[in-house]
Each structure stands twice: as structure tokens, then as C-alpha cells.
C-alpha positions in Angstrom: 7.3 29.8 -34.8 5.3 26.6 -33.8 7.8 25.7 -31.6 6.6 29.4 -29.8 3.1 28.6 -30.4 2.8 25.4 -28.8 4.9 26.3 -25.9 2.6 29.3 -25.5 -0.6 27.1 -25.8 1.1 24.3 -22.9 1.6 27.7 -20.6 -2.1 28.8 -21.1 -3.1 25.1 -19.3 -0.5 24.5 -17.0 2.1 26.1 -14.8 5.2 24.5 -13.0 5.5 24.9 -9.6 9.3 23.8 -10.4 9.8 21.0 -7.7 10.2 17.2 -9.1 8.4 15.4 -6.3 10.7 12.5 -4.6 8.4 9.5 -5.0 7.7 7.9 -1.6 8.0 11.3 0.5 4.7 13.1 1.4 2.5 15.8 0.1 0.8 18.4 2.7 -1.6 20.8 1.4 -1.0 23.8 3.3 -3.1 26.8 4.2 -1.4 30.6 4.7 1.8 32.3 4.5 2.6 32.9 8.0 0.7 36.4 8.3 -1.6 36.9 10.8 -5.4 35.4 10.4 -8.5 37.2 10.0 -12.1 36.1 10.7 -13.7 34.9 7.2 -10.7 36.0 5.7 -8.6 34.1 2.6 -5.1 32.7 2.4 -3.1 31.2 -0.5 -2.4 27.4 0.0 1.0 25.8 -0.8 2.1 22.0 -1.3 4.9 21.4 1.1 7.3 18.4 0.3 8.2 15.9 4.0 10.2 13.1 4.0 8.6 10.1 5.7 11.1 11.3 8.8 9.0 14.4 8.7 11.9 16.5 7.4 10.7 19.4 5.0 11.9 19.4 1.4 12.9 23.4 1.4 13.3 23.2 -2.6 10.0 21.7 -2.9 7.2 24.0 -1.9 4.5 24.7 -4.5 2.7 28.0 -4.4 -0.4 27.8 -5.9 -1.5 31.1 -7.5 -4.2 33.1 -6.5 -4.5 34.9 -9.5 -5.9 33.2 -13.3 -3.1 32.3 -15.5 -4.0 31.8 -18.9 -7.1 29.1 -18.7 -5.6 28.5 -15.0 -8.1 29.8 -12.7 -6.4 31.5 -9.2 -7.0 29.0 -6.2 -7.2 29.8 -2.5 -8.2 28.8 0.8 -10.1 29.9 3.2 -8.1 30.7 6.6 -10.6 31.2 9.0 -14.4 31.1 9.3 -16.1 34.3 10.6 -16.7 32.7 13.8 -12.9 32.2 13.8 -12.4 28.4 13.5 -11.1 26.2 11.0 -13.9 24.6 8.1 -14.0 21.3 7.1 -12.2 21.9 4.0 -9.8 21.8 1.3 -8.8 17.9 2.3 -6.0 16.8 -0.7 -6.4 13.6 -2.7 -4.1 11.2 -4.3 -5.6 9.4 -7.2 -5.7 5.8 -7.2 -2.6 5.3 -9.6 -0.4 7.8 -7.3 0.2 10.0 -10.5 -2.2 12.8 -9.4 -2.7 14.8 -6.0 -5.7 16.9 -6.6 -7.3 20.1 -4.5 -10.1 21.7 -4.2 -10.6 25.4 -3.1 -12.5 29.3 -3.9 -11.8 31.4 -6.9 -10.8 35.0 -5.6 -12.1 36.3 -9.0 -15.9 35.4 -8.2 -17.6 34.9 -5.2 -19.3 31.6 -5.0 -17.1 29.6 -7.6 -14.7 26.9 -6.8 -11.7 25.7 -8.5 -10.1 22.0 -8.6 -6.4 21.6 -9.0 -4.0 19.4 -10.3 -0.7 18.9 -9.3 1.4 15.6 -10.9 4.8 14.2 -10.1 7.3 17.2 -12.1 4.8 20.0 -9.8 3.3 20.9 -13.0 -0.2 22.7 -11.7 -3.5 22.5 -13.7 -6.4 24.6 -12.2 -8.7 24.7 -15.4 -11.6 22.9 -13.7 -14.2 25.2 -12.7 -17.0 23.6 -10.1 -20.1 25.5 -11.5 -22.1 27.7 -9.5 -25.4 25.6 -10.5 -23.4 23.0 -8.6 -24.4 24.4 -5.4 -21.7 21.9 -3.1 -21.7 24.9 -0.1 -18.2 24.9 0.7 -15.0 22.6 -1.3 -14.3 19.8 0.7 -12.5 17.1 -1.4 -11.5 16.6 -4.9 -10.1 13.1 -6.2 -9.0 12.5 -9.8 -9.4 8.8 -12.1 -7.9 9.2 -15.4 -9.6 12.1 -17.1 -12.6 12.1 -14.8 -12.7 13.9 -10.9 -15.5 13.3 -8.3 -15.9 16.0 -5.5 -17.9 17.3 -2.9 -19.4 19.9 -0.4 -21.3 20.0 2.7 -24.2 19.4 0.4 -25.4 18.2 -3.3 -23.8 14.6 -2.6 -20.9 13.1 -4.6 -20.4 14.8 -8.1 -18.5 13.6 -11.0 -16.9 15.7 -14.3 -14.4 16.1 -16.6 -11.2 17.4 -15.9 -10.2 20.3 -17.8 -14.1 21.7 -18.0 -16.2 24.7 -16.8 -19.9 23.3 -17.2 -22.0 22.2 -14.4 -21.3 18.7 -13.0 -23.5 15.6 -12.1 -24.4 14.3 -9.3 -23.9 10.5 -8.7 -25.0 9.9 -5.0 -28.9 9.5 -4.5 -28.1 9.8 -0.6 -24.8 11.3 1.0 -25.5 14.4 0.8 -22.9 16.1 2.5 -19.8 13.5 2.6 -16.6 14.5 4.1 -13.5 12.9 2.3 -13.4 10.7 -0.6 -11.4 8.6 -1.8 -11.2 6.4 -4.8 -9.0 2.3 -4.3 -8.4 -0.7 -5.5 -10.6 -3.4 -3.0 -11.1 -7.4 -3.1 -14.5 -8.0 -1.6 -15.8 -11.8 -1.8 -12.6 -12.7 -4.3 -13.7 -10.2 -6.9 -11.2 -7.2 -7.2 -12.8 -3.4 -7.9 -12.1 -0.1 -7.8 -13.9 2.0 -5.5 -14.8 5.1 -4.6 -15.8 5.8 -0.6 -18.1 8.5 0.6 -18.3 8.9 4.5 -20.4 11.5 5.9 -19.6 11.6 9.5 -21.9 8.5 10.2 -21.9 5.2 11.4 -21.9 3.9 8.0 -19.3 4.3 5.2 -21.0 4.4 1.9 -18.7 3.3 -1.4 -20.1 2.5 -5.0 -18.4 2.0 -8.3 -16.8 5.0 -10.4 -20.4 5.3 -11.6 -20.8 8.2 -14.1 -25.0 8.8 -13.3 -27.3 8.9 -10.4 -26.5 5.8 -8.3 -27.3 4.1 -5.4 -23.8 3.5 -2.9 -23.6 0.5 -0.4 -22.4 -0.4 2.8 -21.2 -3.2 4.5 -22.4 -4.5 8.1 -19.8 -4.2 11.1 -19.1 -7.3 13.0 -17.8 -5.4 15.8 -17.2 -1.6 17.0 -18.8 0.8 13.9 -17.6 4.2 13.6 -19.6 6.7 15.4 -18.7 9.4 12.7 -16.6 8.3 9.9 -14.8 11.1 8.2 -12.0 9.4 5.8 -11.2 6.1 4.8 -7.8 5.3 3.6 -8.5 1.1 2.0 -5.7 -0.9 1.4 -5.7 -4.7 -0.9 -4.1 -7.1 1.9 -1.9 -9.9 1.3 -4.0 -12.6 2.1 -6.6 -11.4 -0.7 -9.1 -9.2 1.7 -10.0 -5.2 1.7 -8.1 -3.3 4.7 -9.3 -0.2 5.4 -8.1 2.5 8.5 -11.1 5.4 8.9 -10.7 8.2 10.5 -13.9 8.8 13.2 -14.6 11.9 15.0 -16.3 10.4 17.3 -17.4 13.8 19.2 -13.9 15.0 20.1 -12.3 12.0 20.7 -11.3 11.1 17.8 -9.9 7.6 16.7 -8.5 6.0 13.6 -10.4 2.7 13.6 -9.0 -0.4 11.5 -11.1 -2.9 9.7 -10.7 -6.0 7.7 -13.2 -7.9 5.0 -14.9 -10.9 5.9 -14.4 -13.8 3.6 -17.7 -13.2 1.8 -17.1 -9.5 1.2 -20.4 -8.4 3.1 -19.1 -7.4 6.2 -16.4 -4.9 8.4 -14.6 -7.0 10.9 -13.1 -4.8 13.4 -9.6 -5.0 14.4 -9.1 -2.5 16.8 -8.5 1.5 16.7 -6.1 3.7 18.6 -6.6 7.2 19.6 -5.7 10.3 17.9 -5.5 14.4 18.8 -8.4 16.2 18.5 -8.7 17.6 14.8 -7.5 14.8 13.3 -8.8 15.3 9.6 -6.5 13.9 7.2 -4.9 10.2 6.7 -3.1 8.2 4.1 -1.4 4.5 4.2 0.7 2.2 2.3 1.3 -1.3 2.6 4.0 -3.7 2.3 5.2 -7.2 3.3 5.6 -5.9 6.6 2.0 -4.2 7.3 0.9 -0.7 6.8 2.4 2.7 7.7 0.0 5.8 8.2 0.3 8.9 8.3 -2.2 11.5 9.3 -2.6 15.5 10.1 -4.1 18.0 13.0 -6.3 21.0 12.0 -4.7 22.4 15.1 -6.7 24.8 17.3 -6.7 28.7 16.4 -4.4 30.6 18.5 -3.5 27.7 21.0 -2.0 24.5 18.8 -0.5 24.1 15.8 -1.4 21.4 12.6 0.8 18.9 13.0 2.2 15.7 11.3 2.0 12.0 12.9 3.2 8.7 11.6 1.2 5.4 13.2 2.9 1.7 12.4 0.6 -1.3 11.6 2.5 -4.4 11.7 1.6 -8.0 10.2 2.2 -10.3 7.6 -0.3 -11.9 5.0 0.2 -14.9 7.3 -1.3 -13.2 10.7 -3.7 -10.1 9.7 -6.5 -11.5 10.0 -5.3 -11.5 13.8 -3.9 -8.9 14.6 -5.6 -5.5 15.9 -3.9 -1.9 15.3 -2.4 -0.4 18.6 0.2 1.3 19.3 1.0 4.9 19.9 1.5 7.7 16.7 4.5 9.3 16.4 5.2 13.4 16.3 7.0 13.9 13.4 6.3 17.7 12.5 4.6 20.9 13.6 3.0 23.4 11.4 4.5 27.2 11.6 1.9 29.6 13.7 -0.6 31.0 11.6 -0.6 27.6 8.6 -2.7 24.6 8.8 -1.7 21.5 7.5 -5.3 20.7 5.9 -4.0 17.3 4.9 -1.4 14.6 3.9 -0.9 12.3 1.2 1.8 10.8 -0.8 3.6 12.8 -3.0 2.2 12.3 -6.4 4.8 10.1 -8.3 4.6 7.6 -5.8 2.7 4.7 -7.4 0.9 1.6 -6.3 2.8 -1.4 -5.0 4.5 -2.9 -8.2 2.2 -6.4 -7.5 -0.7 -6.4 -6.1 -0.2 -10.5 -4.7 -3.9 -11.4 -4.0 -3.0 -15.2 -2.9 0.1 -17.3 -1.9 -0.5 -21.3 -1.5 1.9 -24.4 -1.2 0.2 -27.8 -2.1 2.2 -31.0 -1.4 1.3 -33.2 -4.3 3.2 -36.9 -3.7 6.9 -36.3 -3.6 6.4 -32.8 -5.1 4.9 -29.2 -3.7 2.6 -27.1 -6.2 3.0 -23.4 -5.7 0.4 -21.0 -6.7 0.0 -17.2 -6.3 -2.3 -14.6 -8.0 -1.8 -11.2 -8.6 -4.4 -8.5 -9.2 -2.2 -6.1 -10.6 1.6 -5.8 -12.0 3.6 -2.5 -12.7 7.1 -2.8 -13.8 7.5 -6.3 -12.5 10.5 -8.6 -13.7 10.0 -11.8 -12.0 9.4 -14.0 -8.8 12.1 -15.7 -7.1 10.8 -18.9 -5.5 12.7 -19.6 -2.0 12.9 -22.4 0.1 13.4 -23.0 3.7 14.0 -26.6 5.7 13.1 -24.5 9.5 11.8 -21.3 8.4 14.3 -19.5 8.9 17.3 -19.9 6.3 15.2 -19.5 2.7 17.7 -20.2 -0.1 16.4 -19.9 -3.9 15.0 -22.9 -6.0 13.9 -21.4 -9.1 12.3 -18.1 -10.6 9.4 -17.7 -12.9 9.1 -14.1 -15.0 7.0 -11.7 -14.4 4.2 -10.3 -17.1 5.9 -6.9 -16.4 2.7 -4.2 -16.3 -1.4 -5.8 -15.6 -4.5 -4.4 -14.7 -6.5 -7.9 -14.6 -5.8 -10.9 -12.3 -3.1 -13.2 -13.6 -2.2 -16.7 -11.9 1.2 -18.5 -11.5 2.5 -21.6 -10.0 5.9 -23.5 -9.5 6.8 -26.6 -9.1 9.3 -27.8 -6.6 9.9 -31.5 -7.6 12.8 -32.1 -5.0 11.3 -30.7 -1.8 12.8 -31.8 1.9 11.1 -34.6 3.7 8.4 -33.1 6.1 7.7 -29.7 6.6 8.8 -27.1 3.8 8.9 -23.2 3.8 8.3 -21.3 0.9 9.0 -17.6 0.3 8.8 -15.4 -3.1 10.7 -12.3 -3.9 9.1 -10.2 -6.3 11.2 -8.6 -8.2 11.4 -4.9 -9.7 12.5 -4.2 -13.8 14.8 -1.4 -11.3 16.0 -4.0 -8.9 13.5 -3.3 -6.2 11.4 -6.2 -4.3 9.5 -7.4 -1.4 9.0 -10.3 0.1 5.6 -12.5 0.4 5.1 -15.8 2.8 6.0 -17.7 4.2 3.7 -20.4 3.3 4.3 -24.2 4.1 3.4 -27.2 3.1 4.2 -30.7 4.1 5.9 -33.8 2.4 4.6 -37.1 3.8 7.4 -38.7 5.3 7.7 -43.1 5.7 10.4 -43.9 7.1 14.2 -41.3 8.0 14.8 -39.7 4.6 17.1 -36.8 3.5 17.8 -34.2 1.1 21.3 -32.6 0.2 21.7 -29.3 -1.4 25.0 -27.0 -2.0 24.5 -24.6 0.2 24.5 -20.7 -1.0 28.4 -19.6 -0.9 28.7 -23.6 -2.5 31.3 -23.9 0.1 29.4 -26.8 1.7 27.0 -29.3 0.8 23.7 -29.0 2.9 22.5 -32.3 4.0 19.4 -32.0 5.1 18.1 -35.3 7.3 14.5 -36.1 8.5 14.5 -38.4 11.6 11.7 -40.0 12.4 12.9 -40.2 16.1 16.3 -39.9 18.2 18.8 -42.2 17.2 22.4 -42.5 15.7 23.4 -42.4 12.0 26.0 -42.7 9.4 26.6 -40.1 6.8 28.8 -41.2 4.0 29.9 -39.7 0.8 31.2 -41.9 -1.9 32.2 -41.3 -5.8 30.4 -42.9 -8.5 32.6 -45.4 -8.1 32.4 -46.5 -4.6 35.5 -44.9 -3.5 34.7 -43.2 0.1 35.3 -39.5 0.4 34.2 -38.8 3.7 32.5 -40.0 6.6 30.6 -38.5 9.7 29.0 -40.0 12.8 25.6 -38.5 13.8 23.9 -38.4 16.4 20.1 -37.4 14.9 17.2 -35.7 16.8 13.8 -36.2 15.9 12.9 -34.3 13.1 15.2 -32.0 10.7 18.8 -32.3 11.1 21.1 -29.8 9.2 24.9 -31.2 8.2 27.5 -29.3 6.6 29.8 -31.5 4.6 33.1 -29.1 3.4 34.3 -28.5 -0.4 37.5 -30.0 0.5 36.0 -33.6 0.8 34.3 -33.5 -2.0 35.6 -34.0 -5.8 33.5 -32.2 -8.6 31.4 -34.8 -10.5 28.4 -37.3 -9.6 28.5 -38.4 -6.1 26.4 -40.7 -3.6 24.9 -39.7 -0.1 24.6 -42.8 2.1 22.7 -42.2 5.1 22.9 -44.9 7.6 20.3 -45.1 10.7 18.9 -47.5 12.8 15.3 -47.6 10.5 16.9 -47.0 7.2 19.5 -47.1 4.8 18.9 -44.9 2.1 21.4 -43.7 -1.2 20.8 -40.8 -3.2 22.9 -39.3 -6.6 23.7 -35.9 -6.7 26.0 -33.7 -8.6 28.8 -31.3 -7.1 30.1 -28.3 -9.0 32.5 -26.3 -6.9 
């Protein structure tokens, strides 16, 4: 009987849409069924499952219901306004952490009331958060959930913050912004300092942000050191590699609209524009992720009534932690769906599930320190992390392993590491980490470089990865000929090779079978150096 009882009580909060979302595919809020529109007329909305390709998940569509279900409340959209156009409305939210896409839309039991759903990674649905009529927002525009707590908004009545799960009348939080368009709540690094945020644009050449403040506050904004939006409408922020704030917004800028891209400045008081690239009219909905490799948007078309379709487009910014602050976004976005006549996609974001990077890698340095390199990074966050794998590379392009250090597994706060490579090559020397997953996953961060003072021709000799060679690796200090000679610990010769050096790194492969297990001795020969070094081989 309590078995009955509480699975009663868990159906009176929640309901299952029964689709387990694929983490790392995308999540469009839809609006309408297919049937025919009607001026000021209402539609039930749907969460439709697309894999980054834009291929549609069939088994994955979400109905949300119209009508209450237990403490549920029914949620719907509305289709058309009464002039017959589309509203600026019912734009989805992922929360911060990526468990929790949230919506906002109208109660078709009470004229006046709006609802805020829930939707988390197995499609359970929670619509028990009623936005109070005392509220007064106007219409529901966005919704976006932190832990227990949601902030949302209307066309006016500023940002407003509650608890999940409650009917009672919200507060506001904004002095100013009265009618902001889309929030959204991230993780940022302004000046160093690492924060979570919460942005308010309101179609203005500012973009207002604050922290999750539970009162009456005051938001900021930064100056623009370059192009500021004319009307900023969403902004989708980003922590970059190389410890700075990216952020991509979404301007309307009358009806050409663009998705602008900026970057922090090193003190955190400033936007430093990095170009923008132009986008279809009724483009009202954007979300990004980064990697190693840049960031990968993708955004959604309102469509036109009667003429165009929503549709889906994917838009590729690449760099690397060593180049962003140099590179500009361009480029041309990418088709890669089409809503069916009579639905609007009203917006895209990852499917919840999909979770934050698994580090957060705020900074990556190399220090040469004597005859050593000191390697440092900092992380802001961790989430199932294992460990770092710390590679090296003589010409930046072959990066073989030299060490690991583990991982603290899950962080919220900043934590520090460092390695020490007390063998490095002569010169210059790449550096590379692989962060590795507790599921075998990982990216890559660098490469970073530092460089080993060098005297006179020096050398360093390494088993190579498949340990069928020995990697001698040979610093000349200018062109000349040279003498490579292996010899056993006892002076016995094992092999010899002629060289003919260039000026700076030389690579030379010396094979297994000249070489016995057991210490050895490297003799390099040149014309401004004779230089002997021990070194194990294990085959």
C-alpha cells in the first residue's frame, strides 16, 4: 500500500513524456500540431529531439499537456497573435548545469495565468509552477531554472525570480529592464574572478547581467570596444580557454538581423568585438558549446506566417585557446532543418542531460626553469574528471606522453596544478594535456611552449611510442656534420651513424635491433661538441 501511495503522490507532480533524451543532441520547443492557425488562437507545444546533423529523433517528441494533471498545471502556446504574426514568446532555456530545459507558456484553464515547465534528461515534465497573476509580466517570454530557484520574464515587470514548485506571486530582481527578451543564466571569468551570471537583454544596445541575486538589484553592463549591438535579444556566454568570457548575441538589428561575437578584455570591464555574421530574418533562438576546437552554434527562425517555415541552422566558430583572442566569427550558417507548415520552432537548446564541459581549463602555461619546464594549469570547474595527461612535442607536431597527474574528479571552485618535466629537449618544447574522462572521454588543451636555453649542440634521446626505435633528438646550433654513436656500459660499440645536422632540431631514429636491453651511452660527435649521455633501453 505505500508502495501505491507514493507512486500516486510522484504522479500528482510529474508526468513522463517517455523519451530518455540523448545527451549532446538538441532540444526545440515547438509550437502546433500541424492544423491550420487561427488569429489569437492557441496551440499545444511539443519538445522535438534533433541530432546535431539535424535529423529528428521520431521516438523522442514530448507532448506537453494542455490539460492539469494532478498539481501539473495544462501548458500551451500561443500560435498566432490577432493581428496574425508570431509574439515574442515562449523562448526554451537550458539551465546552467545542462540538467534542466525549462518553458514558459498560458494556462488554458484561466485567462491571464502563466505556467513554467520543467522537462529533465529521462522527459519527466513538471508544470507545478504557477507565475501569479499579481505578477503582471504581459505575455511569457523566457523561463530559466538554477537549482531550486527559476527567474523569468514578460514584456514588462523586469526579471523575476521564485521557487520552483510554487503558486504565490514572485519578486522582482531588476530595478531597470523592464521588458527583457531572453535570459540566460552562465558560468563567466571577468578580470580572473569566475561567476555565475545571469544576462538580461532587452533589445538595446546594452546587455545587462547581475548575479543570481534573490531581491531588488541593480544589473551591469560592460562598455564595447568596437561594434555594440543595435538590439540585443539573446546572449549565449561561453568560459574560453585562455581564461576570458565569450559570448555570441543575437541582435535584431531592425530586420537584419546578426549574431554578433564578443570577447572580455583582460580587466573584465569591457566587450571586445570580434566580428558578427548575418542571419535570416526571425532569428530568435541560439545556443553554443565549446571545445578545444572553438564553438558550434546553433540557432532557430520564427519563420514568416503563410510564406516560410521555422527552421534549424548550425554556424561553426573555429580557434584554439592559443589564437581567440584573434580571431573574428565568419563564415556562412548551415540549413540543417525545416519546420512542418503550420509549427514554429520557438527555440533551440541542448537536450537536457547534456552537461557542462567535464573541465572548465581557465589557464595553460609552460615556464622553463634552468634545465627543467614548470607546467601549470587552472581549472574553474571539474565533473567526472580522471586525470591530465601531460604531452610533449620536439616540432609541434608529434606530442608523445611524459607523465600524468590525477584529476580531483567533481569541483565547483578553482583548483591549480602543475608538472614538472625535468628532462625537457634542448630549445624549444611543445606541451599538450589530455584531459581525461572517469568514461574514457577527453579533449585536448595547448599547445603551449616554452624554451630551454641552449649553450652549445646538445641532445635528447627518447624511445619512441611503438618502442621500436629510440628517438634521438639533436639541437644544432648551426649546419655541420656529426657522429651518433651508441655504445654499452661497457664501451663496446653498438652502432654508429654519420649525420649531416641542420641548424636547429634534428630527429634520428636508431632501430631495436642495434640496441641490447640494459644502460647504454649516446655519443654525439660535432664539430662544437662532444657530448655523452646514459640512458636506459627496455624493449
Amino acid at each position: 500500500m505505500k508502495r501505491n501511495l507514493l507512486l500516486m503522490v510522484c504522479l500528482l507532480v510529474s508526468y513522463t513524456g517517455f523519451a530518455q533524451f540523448t545527451p549532446g543532441n538538441l532540444a526545440i520547443y515547438r509550437y502546433g500540431n500541424g492544423d491550420a492557425l487561427t488569429n489569437g488562437g492557441h496551440v499545444p507545444v511539443f519538445i522535438d529531439e534533433y541530432t546535431p546533423a539535424g535529423v529528428k529523433v521520431a521516438s523522442s517528441t514530448i507532448a506537453i499537456s494542455q490539460t492539469a494533471n494532478g498539481a501539473n498545471y495544462g501548458l500551451d502556446g500561443l500560435g498566432l497573435t490577432s493581428a496574425g504574426t508570431y509574439n515574442a514568446e515562449g523562448y526554451p532555456v537550458l539551465s546552467r548545469d545542462g540538467t534542466t530545459l525549462s518553458i514558459i507558456g498560458y494556462n488554458p484553464a484561466q485567462s491571464g495565468e502563466y505556467v513554467i515547465g520543467t522537462i529533465d534528461a529521462s522527459g519527466t515534465v513538471n508544470t507545478t509552477t504557477l507565475v501569479d497573476v499579481s505578477d503582471a509580466i504581459g505575455s511569457p517570454r523566457s523561463a530559466v531554472v538554477e537549482g531550486t530557484a527559476v527567474y523569468f520574464n514578460g514584456y514588462q515587470n523586469g526579471v523575476r525570480y521564485k521557487t520552483l514548485g510554487t503558486t504565490t506571486a514572485s519578486t522582482r530582481v531588476s530595478n531597470l529592464q523592464d521588458a527583457p527578451r531572453v535570459l540566460t543564466i552562465a558560468e563567466t571569468i571577468l578580470n580572473g574572478v569566475s561567476g555565475t551570471k545571469i544576462f538580461a537583454p532587452e533589445n538595446s544596445t546594452v546587455i545587462p547581467f547581475s548575479n543570481l541575486v534573490t531581491t531588488s538589484s541593480s544589473f551591469t553592463s560592460l562598455g564595447f570596444s568596437g561594434a555594440a549591438p543595435v538590439g540585443a535579444h539573446q546572449v549565449a556566454a561561453v568560459k574560453s580557454l585562455g581564461g576570458r568570457t565569450i559570448i555570441y548575441v543575437i541582435d535584431d538589428n531592425g530586420s537584419s538581423p546578426l549574431i554578433r561575437k564578443y570577447r572580455s578584455n583582460l580587466g573584465g570591464t569591457d566587450w571586445l568585438a570580434q566580428g558578427s555574421v548575418s542571419v535570416p530574418e526571425g532569428t530568435k533562438s541560439l545556443t553554443a558549446t565549446i571545445d578545444a576546437n572553438g564553438v558550434t552554434l546553433y540557432f532557430t527562425t520564427l519563420g514568416t506566417p503563410g510564406s516560410a517555415n521555422s527552421q534549424l541552422y548550425k554556424l561553426t566558430d573555429s580557434f584554439t585557446a592559443a589564437n581567440e583572442g584573434s580571431v573574428n566569427l565568419s563564415g556562412t550558417p548551415t540549413l540543417l532543418a525545416t519546420a512542418d507548415a503550420n509549427t514554429t520552432f520557438r527555440g533551440v537548446t541542448f537536450t537536457p542531460g547534456t552537461g557542462v564541459l567535464p573541465v572548465t581549463l581557465t589557464a595553460f602555461n609552460a615556464k622553463a626553469q634552468s634545465n627543467s619546464v614548470k607546467l601549470s594549469w587552472t581549472t574553474a570547474s571539474e565533473k567526472n574528471s580522471s586525470q591530465f595527461e601531460v604531452l610533449r612535442s620536439a616540432d609541434g607536431k608529434e606530442f608523445i606522453k611524459i607523465g600524468q597527474v590525477v584529476a580531483a574528479g567533481n569541483s565547483d571552485v578553482p583548483l591549480q596544478y602543475a608538472f614538472n618535466d625535468a628532462n625537457p629537449f634542448p630549445g624549444v618544447n611543445y606541451y599538450k594535456l589530455q584531459q581525461v574522462d572517469n568514461d574514457g572521454k577527453s579533449v585536448f588543451y595547448g599547445p603551449v611552449d616554452a624554451t630551454v636555453a641552449i649553450q652549445k649542440t646538445d641532445f635528447s634521446i627518447y624511445a619512441s611510442a611503438s618502442r621500436a626505435t629510440a628517438d634521438v633528438y639533436i639541437y644544432s646550433t648551426k649546419k655541420q656534420p656529426g657522429k651518433l654513436r651508441l655504445l654499452t656500459i661497457n664501451g663496446q660499440l653498438l652502432s654508429e651513424q654519420n649525420l649531416q645536422l641542420e641548424q636547429g632540431y634534428n630527429k634520428v631514429n636508431v632501430p631495436a635491433g642495434k640496441s641490447n636491453s640494459g644502460v647504454q651511452v649516446a655519443v654525439l660527435k660535432a664539430q662544437d661538441t662532444v657530448t655523452a649521455k646514459k640512458f636506459v633501453w627496455q624493449q
